[in-house]
GUDO-898429 format. One record per residue (C-alpha): residue number from 0; x, y, z. Coordinates in nm, 3 decimals. Each point is the difference from the previous one (the first is absolute). Example, Ala and Ser with C-alpha at 12.3 -4.5 7.8 and 13.67 -1.06 7.14 Angstrom:
BEGIN
> resi;X;Y;Z
> 0;1.230;-0.450;0.780
> 1;0.137;0.344;-0.066
This chain:
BEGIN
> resi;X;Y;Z
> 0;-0.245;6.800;-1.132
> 1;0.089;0.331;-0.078
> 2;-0.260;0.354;-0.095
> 3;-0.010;0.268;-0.163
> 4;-0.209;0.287;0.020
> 5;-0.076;0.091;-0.375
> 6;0.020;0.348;0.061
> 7;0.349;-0.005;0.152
> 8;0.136;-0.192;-0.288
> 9;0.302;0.155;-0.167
> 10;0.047;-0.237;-0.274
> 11;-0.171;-0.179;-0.281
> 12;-0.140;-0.386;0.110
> 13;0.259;-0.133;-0.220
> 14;0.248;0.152;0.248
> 15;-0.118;-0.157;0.293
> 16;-0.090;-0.312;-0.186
> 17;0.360;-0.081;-0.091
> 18;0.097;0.042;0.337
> 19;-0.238;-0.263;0.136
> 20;0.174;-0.315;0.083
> 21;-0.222;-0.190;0.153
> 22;-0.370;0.070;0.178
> 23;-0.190;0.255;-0.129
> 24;-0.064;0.374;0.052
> 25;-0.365;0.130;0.102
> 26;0.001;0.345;-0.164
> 27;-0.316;0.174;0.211
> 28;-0.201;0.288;-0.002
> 29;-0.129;0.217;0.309
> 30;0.138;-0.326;0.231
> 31;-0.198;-0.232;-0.224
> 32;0.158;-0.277;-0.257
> 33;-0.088;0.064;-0.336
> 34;0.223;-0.198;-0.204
> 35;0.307;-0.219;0.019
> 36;0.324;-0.050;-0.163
> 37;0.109;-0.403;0.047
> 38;0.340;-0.126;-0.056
> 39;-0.014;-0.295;-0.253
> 40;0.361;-0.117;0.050
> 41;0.011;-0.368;-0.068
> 42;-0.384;-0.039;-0.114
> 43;-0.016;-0.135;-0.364
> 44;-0.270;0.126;-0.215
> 45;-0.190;-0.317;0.034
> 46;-0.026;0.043;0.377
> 47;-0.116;0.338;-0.015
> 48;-0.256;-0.055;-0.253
> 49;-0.159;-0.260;0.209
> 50;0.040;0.156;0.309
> 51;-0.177;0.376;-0.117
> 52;-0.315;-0.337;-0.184
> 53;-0.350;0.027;0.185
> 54;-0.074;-0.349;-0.113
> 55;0.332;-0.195;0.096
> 56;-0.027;0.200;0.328
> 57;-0.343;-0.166;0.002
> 58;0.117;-0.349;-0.026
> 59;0.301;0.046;0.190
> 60;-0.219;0.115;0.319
> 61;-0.257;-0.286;-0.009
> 62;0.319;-0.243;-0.046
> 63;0.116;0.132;0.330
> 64;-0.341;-0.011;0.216
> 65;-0.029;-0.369;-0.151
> 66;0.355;-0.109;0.108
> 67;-0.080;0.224;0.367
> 68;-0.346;-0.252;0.026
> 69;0.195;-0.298;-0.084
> 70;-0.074;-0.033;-0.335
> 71;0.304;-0.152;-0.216
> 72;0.110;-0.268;-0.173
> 73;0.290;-0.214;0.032
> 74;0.295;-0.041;-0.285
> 75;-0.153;-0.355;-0.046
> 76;-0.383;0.135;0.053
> 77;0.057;0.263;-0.295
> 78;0.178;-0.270;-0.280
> 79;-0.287;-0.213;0.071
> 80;-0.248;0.269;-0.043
> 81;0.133;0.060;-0.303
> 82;0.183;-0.263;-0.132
Protein backbone atom coordinates (compact mmCIF):
# COMPACT_ATOMS: atom_id res chain seq x y z
CA UNK A 1 0.00 0.00 0.00
CA UNK A 2 1.34 3.07 -1.07
CA UNK A 3 0.51 7.24 0.38
CA UNK A 4 0.40 10.24 -0.54
CA UNK A 5 0.41 13.31 1.26
CA UNK A 6 -2.25 15.53 -0.61
CA UNK A 7 -0.32 18.47 -0.25
CA UNK A 8 2.83 17.11 -1.87
CA UNK A 9 0.93 15.94 -4.86
CA UNK A 10 2.27 17.17 -8.18
CA UNK A 11 -0.26 15.75 -10.41
CA UNK A 12 -3.93 15.42 -11.04
CA UNK A 13 -5.58 11.88 -9.37
CA UNK A 14 -6.02 10.73 -12.82
CA UNK A 15 -2.20 10.74 -13.00
CA UNK A 16 -1.56 8.65 -10.24
CA UNK A 17 -4.62 6.60 -10.88
CA UNK A 18 -3.36 5.29 -14.21
CA UNK A 19 -0.29 4.36 -12.71
CA UNK A 20 -1.88 2.09 -10.12
CA UNK A 21 -1.51 -1.49 -10.97
CA UNK A 22 -2.58 -3.18 -8.36
CA UNK A 23 -3.37 -2.22 -4.38
CA UNK A 24 -4.39 0.99 -3.72
CA UNK A 25 -2.94 4.40 -2.77
CA UNK A 26 -3.96 6.15 0.68
CA UNK A 27 -3.69 9.83 -0.30
CA UNK A 28 -3.49 11.51 3.53
CA UNK A 29 -3.60 14.64 5.11
CA UNK A 30 -1.42 15.95 8.20
CA UNK A 31 -0.30 11.90 8.57
CA UNK A 32 -3.97 10.97 8.51
CA UNK A 33 -5.85 8.86 5.54
CA UNK A 34 -8.43 10.74 4.01
CA UNK A 35 -9.24 9.04 0.93
CA UNK A 36 -8.10 6.23 -1.33
CA UNK A 37 -7.42 5.52 -4.86
CA UNK A 38 -8.04 1.41 -5.50
CA UNK A 39 -6.84 -0.39 -8.46
CA UNK A 40 -9.83 -2.24 -10.11
CA UNK A 41 -7.74 -4.35 -12.54
CA UNK A 42 -9.60 -7.54 -13.18
CA UNK A 43 -12.89 -6.60 -11.06
CA UNK A 44 -16.01 -6.63 -13.38
CA UNK A 45 -18.63 -4.14 -12.72
CA UNK A 46 -20.83 -6.69 -11.17
CA UNK A 47 -18.24 -7.44 -8.49
CA UNK A 48 -17.71 -4.02 -7.60
CA UNK A 49 -21.23 -3.10 -7.36
CA UNK A 50 -21.82 -5.77 -4.87
CA UNK A 51 -18.84 -5.42 -3.08
CA UNK A 52 -19.23 -1.18 -2.40
CA UNK A 53 -23.76 -2.91 -1.36
CA UNK A 54 -24.54 -2.42 2.51
CA UNK A 55 -27.15 -5.07 2.21
CA UNK A 56 -25.24 -7.97 0.28
CA UNK A 57 -22.37 -7.12 2.71
CA UNK A 58 -25.12 -7.82 5.24
CA UNK A 59 -25.97 -11.22 4.08
CA UNK A 60 -22.65 -12.13 3.08
CA UNK A 61 -21.36 -11.57 6.87
CA UNK A 62 -24.14 -13.54 8.65
CA UNK A 63 -23.47 -16.39 5.87
CA UNK A 64 -19.98 -16.51 7.21
CA UNK A 65 -20.64 -16.48 11.19
CA UNK A 66 -23.32 -19.31 10.30
CA UNK A 67 -20.85 -21.51 8.30
CA UNK A 68 -17.95 -20.44 11.40
CA UNK A 69 -20.89 -22.00 14.09
CA UNK A 70 -21.47 -24.93 11.97
CA UNK A 71 -24.33 -23.98 10.31
CA UNK A 72 -24.54 -25.42 6.56
CA UNK A 73 -26.11 -27.58 4.51
CA UNK A 74 -24.97 -30.35 2.47
CA UNK A 75 -25.26 -30.53 -1.64
CA UNK A 76 -27.94 -33.26 -0.91
CA UNK A 77 -29.39 -31.27 2.36
CA UNK A 78 -30.00 -28.05 0.08
CA UNK A 79 -31.88 -30.06 -3.19
CA UNK A 80 -34.02 -31.55 -0.64
CA UNK A 81 -34.76 -28.35 1.04
CA UNK A 82 -35.77 -27.15 -1.94
CA UNK A 83 -36.60 -29.58 -4.27
Amino acid sequence: MKTLEIERATEPLSKYAARLRSGMLVLTSHSKPVAAVVSLNGVDRESLSLSSNPEFMKIIRHAREDFAKGRKLSLAEMKKAFA
